[in-house]
MOPAC internal coordinates of N, CA, C and O (Angstrom, degrees):
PM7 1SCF
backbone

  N    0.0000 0     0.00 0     0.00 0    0    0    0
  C    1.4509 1     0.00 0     0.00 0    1    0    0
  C    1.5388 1   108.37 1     0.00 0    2    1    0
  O    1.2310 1   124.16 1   -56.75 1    3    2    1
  N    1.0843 1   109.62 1   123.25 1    3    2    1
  C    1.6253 1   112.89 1   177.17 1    5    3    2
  C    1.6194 1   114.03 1   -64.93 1    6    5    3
  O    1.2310 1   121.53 1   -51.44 1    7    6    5
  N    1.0400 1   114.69 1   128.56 1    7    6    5
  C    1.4459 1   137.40 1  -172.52 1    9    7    6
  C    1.7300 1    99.42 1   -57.72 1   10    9    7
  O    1.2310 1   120.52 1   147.95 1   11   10    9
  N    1.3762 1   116.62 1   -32.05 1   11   10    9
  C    1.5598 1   107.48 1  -178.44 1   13   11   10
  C    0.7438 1   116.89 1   -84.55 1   14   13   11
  O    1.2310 1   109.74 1   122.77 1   15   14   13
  N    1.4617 1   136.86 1   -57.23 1   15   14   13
  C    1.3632 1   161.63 1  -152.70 1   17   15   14
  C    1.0151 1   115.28 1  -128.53 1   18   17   15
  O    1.2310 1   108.15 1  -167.96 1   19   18   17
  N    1.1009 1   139.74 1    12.04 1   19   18   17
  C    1.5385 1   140.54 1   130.28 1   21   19   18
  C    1.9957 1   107.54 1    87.11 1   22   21   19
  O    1.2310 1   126.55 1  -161.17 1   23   22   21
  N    1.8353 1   105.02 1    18.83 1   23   22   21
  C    1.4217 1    91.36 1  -168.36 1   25   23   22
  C    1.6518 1   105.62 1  -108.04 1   26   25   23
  O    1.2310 1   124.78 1   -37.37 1   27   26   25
  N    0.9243 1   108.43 1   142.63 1   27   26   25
  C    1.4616 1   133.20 1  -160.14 1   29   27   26
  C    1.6599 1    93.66 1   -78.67 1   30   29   27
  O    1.2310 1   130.02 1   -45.16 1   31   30   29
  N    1.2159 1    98.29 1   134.84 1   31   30   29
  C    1.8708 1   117.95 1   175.60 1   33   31   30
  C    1.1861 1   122.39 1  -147.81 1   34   33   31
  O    1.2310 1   113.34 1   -22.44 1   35   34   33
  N    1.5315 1   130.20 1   157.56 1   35   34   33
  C    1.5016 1   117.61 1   162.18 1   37   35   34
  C    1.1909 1   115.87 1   -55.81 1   38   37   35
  O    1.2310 1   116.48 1   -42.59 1   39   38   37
  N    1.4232 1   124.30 1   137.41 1   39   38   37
  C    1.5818 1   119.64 1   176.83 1   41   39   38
  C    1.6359 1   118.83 1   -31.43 1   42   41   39
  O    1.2310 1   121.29 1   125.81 1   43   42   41
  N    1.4456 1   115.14 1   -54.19 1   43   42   41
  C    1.0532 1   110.17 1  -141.29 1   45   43   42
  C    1.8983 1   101.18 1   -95.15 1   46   45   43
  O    1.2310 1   131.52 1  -162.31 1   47   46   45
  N    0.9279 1    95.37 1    17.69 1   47   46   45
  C    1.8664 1   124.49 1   169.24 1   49   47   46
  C    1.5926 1   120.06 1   -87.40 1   50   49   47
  O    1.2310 1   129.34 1   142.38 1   51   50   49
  N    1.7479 1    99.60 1   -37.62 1   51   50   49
  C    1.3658 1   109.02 1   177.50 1   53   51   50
  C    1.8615 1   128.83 1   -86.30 1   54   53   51
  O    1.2310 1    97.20 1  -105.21 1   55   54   53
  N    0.8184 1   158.11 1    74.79 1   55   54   53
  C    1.5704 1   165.96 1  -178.90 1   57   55   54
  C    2.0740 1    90.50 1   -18.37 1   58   57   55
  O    1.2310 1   131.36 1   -76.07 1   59   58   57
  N    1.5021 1    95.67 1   103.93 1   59   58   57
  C    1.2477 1   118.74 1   173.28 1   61   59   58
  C    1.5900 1   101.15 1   -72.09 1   62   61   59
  O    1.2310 1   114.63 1   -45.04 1   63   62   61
  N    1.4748 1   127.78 1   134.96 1   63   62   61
  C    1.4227 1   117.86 1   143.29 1   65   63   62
  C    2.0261 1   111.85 1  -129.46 1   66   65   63
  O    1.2310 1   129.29 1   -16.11 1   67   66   65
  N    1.0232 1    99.71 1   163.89 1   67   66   65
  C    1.4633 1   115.91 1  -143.72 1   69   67   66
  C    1.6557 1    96.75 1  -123.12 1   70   69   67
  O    1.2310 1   124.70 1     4.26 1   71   70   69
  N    1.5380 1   108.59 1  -175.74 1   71   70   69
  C    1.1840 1    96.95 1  -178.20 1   73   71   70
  C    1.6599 1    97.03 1  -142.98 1   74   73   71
  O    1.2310 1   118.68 1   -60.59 1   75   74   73
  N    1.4949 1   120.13 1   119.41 1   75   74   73
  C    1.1969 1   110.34 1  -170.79 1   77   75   74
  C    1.7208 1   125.97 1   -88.27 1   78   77   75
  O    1.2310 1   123.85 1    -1.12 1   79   78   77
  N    1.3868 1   110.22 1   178.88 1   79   78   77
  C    1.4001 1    99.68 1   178.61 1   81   79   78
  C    1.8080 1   121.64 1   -51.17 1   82   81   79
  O    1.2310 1   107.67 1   170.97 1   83   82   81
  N    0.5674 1   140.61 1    -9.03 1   83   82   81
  C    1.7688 1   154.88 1   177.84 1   85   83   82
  C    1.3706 1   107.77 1   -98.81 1   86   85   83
  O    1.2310 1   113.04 1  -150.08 1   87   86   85
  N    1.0860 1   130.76 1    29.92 1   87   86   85
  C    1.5434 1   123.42 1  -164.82 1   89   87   86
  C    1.4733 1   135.24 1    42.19 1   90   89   87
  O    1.2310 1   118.57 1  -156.12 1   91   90   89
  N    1.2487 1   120.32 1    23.88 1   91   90   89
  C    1.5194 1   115.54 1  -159.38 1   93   91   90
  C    1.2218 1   105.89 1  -137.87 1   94   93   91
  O    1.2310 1   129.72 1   -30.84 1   95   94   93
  N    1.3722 1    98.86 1   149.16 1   95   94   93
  C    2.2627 1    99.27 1  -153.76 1   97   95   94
  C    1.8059 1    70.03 1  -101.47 1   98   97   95
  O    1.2310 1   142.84 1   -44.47 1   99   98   97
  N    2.0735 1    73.24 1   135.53 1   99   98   97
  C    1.8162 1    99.53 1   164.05 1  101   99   98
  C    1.2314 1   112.43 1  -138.49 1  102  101   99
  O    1.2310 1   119.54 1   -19.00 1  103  102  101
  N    1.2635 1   118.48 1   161.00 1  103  102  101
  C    1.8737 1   134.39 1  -172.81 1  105  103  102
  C    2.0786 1    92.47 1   -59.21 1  106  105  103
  O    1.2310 1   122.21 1   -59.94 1  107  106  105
  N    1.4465 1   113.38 1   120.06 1  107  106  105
  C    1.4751 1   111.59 1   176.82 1  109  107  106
  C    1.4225 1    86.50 1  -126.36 1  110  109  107
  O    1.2310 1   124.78 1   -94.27 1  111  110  109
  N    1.8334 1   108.43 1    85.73 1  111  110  109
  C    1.9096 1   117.52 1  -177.15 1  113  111  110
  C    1.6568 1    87.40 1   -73.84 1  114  113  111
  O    1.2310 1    99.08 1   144.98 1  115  114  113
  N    1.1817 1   155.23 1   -35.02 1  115  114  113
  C    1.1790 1   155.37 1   163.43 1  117  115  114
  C    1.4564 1   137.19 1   -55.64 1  118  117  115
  O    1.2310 1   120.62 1   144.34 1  119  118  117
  N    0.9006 1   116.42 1   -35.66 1  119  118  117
  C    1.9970 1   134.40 1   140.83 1  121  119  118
  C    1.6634 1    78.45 1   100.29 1  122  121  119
  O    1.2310 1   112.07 1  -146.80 1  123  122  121
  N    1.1111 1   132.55 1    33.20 1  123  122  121
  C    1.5492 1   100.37 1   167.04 1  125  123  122
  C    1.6889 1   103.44 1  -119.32 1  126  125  123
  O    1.2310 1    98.84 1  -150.86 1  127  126  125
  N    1.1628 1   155.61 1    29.14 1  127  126  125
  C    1.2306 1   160.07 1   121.79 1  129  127  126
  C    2.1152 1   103.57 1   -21.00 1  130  129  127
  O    1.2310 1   135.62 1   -89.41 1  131  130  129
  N    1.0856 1    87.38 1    90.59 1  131  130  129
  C    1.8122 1    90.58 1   159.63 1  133  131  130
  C    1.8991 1   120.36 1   -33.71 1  134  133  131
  O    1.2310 1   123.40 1   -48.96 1  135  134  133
  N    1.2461 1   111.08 1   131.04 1  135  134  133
  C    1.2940 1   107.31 1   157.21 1  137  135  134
  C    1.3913 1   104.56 1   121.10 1  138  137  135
  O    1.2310 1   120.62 1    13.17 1  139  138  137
  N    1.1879 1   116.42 1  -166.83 1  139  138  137
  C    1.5291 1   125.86 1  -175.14 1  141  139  138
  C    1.8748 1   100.69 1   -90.70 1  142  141  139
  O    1.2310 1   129.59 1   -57.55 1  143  142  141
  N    1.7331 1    99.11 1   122.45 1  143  142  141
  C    1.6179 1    91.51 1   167.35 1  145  143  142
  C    1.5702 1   125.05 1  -100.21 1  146  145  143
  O    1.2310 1   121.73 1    25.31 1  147  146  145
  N    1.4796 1   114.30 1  -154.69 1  147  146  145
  C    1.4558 1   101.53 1   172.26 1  149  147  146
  C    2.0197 1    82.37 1  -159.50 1  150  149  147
  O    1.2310 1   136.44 1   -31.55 1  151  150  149
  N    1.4485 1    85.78 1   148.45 1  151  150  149
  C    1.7863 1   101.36 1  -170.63 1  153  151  150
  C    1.4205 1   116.32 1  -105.36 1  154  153  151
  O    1.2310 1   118.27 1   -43.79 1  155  154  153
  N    1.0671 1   120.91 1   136.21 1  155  154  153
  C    1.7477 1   110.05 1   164.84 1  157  155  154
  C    2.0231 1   103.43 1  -125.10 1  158  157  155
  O    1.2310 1   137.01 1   -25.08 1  159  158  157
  N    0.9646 1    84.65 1   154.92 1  159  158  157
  C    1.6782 1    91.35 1  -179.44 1  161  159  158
  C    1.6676 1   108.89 1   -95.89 1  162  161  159
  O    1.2310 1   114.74 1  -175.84 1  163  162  161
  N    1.0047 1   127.58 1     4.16 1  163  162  161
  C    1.4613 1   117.83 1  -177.07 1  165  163  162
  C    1.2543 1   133.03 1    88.08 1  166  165  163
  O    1.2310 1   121.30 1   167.92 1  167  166  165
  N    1.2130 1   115.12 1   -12.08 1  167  166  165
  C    1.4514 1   112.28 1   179.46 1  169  167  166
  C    1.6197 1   111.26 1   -68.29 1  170  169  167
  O    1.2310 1   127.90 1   -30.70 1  171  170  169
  N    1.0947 1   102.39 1   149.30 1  171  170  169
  C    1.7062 1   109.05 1   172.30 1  173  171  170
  C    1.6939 1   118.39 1   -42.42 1  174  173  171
  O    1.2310 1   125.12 1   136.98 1  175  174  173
  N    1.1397 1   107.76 1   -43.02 1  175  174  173
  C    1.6317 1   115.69 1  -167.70 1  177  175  174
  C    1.5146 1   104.01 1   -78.05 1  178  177  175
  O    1.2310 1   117.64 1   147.42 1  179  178  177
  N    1.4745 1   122.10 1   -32.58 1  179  178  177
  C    1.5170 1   125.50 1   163.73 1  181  179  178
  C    1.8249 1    92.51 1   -66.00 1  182  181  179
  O    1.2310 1   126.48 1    89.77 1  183  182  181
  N    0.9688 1   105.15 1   -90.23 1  183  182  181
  C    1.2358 1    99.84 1  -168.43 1  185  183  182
  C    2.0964 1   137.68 1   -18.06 1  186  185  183
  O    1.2310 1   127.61 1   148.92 1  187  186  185
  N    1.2663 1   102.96 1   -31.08 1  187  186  185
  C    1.4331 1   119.71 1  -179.04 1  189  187  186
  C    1.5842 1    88.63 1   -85.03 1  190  189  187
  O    1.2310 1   118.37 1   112.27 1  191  190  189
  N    1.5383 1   120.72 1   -67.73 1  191  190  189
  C    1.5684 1   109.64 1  -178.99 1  193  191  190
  C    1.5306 1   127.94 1   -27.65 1  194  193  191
  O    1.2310 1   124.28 1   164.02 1  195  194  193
  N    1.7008 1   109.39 1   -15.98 1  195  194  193
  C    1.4587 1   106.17 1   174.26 1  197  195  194
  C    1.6142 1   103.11 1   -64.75 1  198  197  195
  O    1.2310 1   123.93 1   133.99 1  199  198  197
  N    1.3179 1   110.07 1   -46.01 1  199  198  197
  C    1.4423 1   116.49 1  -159.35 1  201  199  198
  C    1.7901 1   112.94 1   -79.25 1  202  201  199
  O    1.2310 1   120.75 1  -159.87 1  203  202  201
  N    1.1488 1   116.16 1    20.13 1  203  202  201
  C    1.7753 1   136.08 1   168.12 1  205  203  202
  C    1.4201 1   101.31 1  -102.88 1  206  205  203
  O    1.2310 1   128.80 1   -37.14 1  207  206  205
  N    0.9670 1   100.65 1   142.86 1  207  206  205
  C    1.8178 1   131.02 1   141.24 1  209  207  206
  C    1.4814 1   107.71 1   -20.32 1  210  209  207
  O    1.2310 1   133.07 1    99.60 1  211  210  209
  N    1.3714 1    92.35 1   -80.40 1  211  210  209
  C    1.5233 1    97.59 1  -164.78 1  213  211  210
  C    2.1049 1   116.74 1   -70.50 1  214  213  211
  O    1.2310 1   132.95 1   169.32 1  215  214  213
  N    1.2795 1    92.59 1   -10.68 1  215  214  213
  C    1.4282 1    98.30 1  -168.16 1  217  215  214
  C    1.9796 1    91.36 1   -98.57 1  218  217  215
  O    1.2310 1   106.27 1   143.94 1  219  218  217
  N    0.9382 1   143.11 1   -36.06 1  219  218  217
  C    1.2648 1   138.57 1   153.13 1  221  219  218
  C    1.5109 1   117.18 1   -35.01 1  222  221  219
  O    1.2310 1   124.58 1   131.38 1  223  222  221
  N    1.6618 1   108.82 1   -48.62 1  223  222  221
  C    1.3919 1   102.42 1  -168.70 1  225  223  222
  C    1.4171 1   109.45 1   -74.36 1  226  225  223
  O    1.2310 1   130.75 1   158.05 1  227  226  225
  N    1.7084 1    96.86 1   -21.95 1  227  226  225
  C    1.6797 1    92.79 1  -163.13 1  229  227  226
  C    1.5679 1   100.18 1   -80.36 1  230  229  227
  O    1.2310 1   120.68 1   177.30 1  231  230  229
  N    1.4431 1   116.30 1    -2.70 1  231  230  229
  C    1.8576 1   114.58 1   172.47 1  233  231  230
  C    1.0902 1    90.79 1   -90.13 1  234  233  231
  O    1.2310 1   100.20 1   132.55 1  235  234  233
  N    1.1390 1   153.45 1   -47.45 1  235  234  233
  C    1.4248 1   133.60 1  -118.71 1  237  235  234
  C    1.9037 1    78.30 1   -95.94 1  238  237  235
  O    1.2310 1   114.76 1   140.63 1  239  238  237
  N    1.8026 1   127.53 1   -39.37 1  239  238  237
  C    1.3840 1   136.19 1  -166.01 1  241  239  238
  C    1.8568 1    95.31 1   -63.39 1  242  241  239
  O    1.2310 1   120.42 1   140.48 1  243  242  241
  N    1.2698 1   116.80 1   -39.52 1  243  242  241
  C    1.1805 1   108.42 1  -173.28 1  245  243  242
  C    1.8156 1   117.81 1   -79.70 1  246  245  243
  O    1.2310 1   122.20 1  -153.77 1  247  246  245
  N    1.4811 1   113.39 1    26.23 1  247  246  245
  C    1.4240 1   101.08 1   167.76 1  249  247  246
  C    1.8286 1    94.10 1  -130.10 1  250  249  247
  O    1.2310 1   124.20 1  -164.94 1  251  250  249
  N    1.3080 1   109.55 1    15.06 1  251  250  249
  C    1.7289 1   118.14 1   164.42 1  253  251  250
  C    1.8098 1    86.99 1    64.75 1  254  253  251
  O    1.2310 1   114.83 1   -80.22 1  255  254  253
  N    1.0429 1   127.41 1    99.78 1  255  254  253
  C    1.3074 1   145.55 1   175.69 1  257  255  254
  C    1.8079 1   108.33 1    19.76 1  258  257  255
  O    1.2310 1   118.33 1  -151.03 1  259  258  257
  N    1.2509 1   120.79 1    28.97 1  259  258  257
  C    1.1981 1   115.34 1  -179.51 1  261  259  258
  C    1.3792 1   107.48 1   -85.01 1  262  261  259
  O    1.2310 1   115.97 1   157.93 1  263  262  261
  N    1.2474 1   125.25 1   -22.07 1  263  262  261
  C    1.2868 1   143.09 1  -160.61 1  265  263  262
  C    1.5125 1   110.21 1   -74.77 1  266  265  263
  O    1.2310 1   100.36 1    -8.50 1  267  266  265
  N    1.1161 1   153.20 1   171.50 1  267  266  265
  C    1.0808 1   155.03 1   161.09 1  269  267  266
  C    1.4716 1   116.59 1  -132.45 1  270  269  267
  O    1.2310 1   113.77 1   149.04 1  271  270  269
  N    0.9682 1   129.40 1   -30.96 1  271  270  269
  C    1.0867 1   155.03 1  -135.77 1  273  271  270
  C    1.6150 1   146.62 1   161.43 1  274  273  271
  O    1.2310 1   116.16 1   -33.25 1  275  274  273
  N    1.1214 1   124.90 1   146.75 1  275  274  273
  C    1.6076 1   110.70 1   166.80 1  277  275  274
  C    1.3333 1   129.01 1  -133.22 1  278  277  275
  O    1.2310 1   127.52 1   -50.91 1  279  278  277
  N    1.5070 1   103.13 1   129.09 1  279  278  277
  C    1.5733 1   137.38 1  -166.66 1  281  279  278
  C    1.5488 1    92.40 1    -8.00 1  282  281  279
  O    1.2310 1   105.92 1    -4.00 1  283  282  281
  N    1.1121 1   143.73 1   176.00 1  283  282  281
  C    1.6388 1   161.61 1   164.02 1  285  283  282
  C    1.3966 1    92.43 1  -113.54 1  286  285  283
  O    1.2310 1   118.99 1   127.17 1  287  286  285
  N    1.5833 1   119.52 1   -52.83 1  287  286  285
  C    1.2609 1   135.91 1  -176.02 1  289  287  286
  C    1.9717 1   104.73 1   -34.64 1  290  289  287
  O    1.2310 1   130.29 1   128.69 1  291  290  289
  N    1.2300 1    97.76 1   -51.31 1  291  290  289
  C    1.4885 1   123.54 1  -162.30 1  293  291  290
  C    1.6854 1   114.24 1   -77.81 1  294  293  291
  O    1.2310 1   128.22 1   125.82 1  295  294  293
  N    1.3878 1   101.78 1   -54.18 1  295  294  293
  C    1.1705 1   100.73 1   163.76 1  297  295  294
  C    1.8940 1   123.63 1   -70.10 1  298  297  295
  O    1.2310 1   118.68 1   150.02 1  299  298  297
  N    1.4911 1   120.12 1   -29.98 1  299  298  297
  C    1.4085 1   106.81 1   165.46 1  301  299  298
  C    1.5949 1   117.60 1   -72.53 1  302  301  299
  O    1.2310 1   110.58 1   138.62 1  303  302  301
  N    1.0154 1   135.31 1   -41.38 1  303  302  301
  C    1.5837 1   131.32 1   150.62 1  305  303  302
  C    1.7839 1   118.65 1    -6.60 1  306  305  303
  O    1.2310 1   128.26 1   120.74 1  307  306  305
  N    1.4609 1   101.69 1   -59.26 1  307  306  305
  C    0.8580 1    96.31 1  -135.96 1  309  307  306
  C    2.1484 1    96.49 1  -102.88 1  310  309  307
  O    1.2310 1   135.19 1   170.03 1  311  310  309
  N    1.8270 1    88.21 1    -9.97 1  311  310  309
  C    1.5834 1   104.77 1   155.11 1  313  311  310
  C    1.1854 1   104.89 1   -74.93 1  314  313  311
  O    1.2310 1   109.43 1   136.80 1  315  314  313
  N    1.1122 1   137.42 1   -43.20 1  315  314  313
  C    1.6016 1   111.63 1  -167.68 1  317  315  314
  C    1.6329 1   110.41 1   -73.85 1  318  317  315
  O    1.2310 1   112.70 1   148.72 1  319  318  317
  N    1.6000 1   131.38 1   -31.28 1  319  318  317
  C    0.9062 1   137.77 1   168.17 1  321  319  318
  C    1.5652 1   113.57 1   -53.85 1  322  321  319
  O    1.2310 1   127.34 1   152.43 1  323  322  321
  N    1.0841 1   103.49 1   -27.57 1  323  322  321
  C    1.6379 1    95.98 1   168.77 1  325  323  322
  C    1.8203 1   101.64 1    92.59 1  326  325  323
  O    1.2310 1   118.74 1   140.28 1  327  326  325
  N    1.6460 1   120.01 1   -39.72 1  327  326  325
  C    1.1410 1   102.29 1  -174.77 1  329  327  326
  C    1.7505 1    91.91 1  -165.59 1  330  329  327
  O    1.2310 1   119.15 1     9.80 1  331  330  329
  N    1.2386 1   119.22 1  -170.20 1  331  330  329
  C    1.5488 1   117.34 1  -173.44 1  333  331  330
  C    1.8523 1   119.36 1   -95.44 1  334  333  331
  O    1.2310 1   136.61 1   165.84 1  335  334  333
  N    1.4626 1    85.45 1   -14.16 1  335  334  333
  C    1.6700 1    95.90 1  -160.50 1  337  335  334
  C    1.7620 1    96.64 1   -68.70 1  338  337  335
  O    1.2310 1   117.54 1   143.21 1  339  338  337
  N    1.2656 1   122.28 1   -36.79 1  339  338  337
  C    1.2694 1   112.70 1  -173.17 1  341  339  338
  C    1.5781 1   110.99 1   -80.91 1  342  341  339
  O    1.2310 1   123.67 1  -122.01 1  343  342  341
  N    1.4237 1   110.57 1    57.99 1  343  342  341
  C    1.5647 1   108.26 1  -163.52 1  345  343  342
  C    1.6279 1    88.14 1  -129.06 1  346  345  343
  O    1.2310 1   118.48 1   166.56 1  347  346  345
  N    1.8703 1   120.50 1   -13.44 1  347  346  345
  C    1.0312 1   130.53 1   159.36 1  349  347  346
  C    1.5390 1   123.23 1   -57.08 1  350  349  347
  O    1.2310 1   127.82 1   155.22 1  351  350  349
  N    1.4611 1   102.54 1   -24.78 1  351  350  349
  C    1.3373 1    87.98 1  -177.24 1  353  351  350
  C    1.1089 1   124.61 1  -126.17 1  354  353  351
  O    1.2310 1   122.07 1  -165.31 1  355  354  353
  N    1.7383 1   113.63 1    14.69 1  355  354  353
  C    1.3014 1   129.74 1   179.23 1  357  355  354
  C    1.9219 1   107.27 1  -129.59 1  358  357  355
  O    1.2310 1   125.63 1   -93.44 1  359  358  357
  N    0.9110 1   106.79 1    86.56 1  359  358  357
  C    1.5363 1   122.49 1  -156.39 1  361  359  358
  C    1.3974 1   107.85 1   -48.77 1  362  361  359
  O    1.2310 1   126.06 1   130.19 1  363  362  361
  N    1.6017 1   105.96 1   -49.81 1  363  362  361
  C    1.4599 1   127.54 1   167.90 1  365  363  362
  C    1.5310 1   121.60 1   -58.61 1  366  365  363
  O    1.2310 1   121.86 1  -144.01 1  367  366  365
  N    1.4569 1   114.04 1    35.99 1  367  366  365
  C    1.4106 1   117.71 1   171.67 1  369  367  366
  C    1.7498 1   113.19 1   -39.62 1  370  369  367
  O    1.2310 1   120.10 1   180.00 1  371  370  369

């Protein structure tokens, strides 16, 4: 279920992110990163909500204060891609 928009998908449809050793949520296109994740489905309007205030806090709330932060790494990725959906076909997000 995507963390923004609340729409239900097969997992492996949704762009997993994880939370790494350093505190900072990163793209886990592979799902094996230990721990609690958080999902987005790809649509554009999830996708821009990363780049708000309020859409940061509401990721950073969905790993229950494990989070510290989020990657720079993660968020330019996923600006140059323009959007999340092409994260299907480049595994190595």
């Amino acid at each position: 279920m995507c963390i923004f928009c609340g729409k239900r998908l097969p997992k492996g449809t949704l762009l997993r992110l994880a939370v790494d050793e350093a505190g900072q949520v990163v793209a886990d296109p592979e799902q094996r990163r230990p721990g609690r994740g958080a999902y987005l489905c790809g649509e554009e309007a999830c996708f821009r909500r990363l780049f708000t205030l309020k859409g940061r806090r509401r990721l950073l709330s969905a790993f229950r204060g494990k989070a510290r932060g989020v990657s720079p790494d993660l968020l330019e990725n996923l600006a140059k891609r323009g959007g999340l959906k092409e994260h299907e076909q480049d595994p190595h997000l």
